[in-house]
C-alpha positions in Angstrom: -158.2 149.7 -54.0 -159.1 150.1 -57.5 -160.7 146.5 -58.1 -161.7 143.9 -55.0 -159.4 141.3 -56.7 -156.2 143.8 -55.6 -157.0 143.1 -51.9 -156.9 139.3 -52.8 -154.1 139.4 -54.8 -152.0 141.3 -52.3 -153.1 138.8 -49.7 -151.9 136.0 -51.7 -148.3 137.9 -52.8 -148.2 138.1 -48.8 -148.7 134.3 -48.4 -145.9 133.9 -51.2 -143.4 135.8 -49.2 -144.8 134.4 -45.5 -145.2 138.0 -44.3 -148.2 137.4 -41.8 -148.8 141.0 -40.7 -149.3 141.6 -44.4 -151.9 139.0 -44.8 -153.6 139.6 -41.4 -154.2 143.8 -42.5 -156.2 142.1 -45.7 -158.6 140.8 -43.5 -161.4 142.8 -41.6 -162.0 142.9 -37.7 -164.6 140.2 -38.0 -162.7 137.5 -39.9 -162.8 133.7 -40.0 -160.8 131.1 -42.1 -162.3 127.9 -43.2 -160.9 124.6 -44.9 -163.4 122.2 -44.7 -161.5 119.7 -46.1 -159.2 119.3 -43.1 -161.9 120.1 -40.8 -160.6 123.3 -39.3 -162.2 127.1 -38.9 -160.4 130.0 -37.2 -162.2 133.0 -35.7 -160.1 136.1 -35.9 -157.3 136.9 -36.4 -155.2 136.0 -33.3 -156.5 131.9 -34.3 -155.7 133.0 -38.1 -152.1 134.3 -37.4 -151.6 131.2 -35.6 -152.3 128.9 -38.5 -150.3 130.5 -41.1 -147.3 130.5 -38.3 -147.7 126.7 -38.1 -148.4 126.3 -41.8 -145.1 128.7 -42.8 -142.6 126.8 -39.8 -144.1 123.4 -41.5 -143.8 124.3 -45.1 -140.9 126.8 -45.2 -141.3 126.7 -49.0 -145.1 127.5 -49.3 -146.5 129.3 -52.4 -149.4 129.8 -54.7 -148.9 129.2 -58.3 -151.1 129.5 -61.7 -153.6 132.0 -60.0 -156.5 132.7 -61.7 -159.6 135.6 -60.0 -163.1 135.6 -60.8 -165.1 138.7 -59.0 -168.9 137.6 -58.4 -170.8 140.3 -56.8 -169.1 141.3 -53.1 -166.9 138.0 -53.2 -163.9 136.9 -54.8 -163.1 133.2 -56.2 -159.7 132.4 -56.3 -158.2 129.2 -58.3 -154.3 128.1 -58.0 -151.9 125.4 -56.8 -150.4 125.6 -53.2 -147.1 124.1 -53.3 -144.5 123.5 -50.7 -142.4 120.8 -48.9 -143.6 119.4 -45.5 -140.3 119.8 -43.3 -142.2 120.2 -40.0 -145.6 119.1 -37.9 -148.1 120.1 -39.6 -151.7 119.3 -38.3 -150.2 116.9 -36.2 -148.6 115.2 -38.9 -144.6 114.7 -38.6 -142.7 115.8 -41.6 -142.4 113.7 -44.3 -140.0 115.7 -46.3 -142.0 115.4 -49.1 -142.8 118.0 -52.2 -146.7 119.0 -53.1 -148.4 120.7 -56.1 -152.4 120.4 -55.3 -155.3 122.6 -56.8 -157.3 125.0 -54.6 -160.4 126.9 -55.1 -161.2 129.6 -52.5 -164.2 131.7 -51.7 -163.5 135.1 -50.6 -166.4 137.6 -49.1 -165.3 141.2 -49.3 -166.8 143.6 -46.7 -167.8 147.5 -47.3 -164.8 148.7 -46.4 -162.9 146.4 -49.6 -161.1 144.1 -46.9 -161.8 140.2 -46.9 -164.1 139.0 -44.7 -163.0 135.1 -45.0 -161.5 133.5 -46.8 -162.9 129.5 -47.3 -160.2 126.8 -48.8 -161.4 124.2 -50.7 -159.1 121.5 -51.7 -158.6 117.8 -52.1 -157.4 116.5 -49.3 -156.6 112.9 -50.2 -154.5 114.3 -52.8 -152.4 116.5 -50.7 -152.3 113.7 -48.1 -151.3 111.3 -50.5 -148.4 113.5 -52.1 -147.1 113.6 -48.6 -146.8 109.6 -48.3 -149.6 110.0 -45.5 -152.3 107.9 -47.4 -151.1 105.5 -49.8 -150.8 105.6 -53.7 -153.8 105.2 -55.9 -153.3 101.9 -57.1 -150.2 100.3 -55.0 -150.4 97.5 -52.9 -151.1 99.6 -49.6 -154.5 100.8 -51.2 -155.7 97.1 -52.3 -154.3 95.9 -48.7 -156.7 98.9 -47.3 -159.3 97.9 -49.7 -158.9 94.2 -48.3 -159.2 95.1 -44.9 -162.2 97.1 -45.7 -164.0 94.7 -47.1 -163.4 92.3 -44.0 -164.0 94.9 -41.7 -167.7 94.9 -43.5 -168.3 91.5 -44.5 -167.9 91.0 -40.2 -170.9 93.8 -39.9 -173.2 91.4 -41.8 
């Protein structure tokens, strides 16, 4: 590869078309996946292939758009939006049918031999969640009945 963002980039083309063998040869024999904000890391990649097969049979529609690359030393930061409609369980959610268009920022160490080590998503869950009718609107009356209930919960801890 001429430049370390081409094995990114073809990994990401290969997450726009779902083709998992694709996106697991980008990754080295020692790979892990990280997305802190949902709590979940994957060691190799049998527990990687496994995640994008859930992920893809959840969100048929999955795809990165407005992708930007910035190379910094033996890693590769990657900025876009991950869109998709939720028609299956994901993460234990049930499908709510619903659209999303959320921002991501990824980390990605490159190893000697120009694969990806990792690759480490960071994104906003709350937002996602809340595009997906699983937290409630910024704003509506669910939040200020969550908000009310908060404030009960620690007004009784005093």
């Amino acid at each position: 590869m001429s430049d370390v963002t081409d094995v990114v980039r073809e990994h990401m083309a290969a997450e726009d078309r779902q083709d998992v063998d694709t996106i697991l040869a980008t990754f080295s024999e020692n790979c892990w996946y990280r997305v802190p904000g949902l709590g979940l890391e994957m060691h190799g990649k049998h527990e990687i292939r496994r995640w994008y097969e859930e992920t893809f049979a959840a969100i048929p529609d999955f795809r990165n758009a407005d992708e930007r690359y910035w190379i910094a030393g033996d890693q590769v930061f990657f900025e876009a939006r991950i869109e998709g409609t939720h028609r299956g369980e994901w993460q234990g959610w049930a499908p709510t049918g619903r659209s999303f268009s959320t921002g991501i920022m990824c980390r990605i160490p490159i190893v000697a031999d120009g694969l990806m080590e990792a690759e480490i998503v960071y994104l906003d869950a709350a937002d996602l969640f809340t595009q997906l009718g699983l937290l409630p609107p910024r704003g509506g009356r669910q939040e200020r009945v969550l908000q009310a209930v908060h404030r009960l919960r620690m007004k009784a801890k005093r």
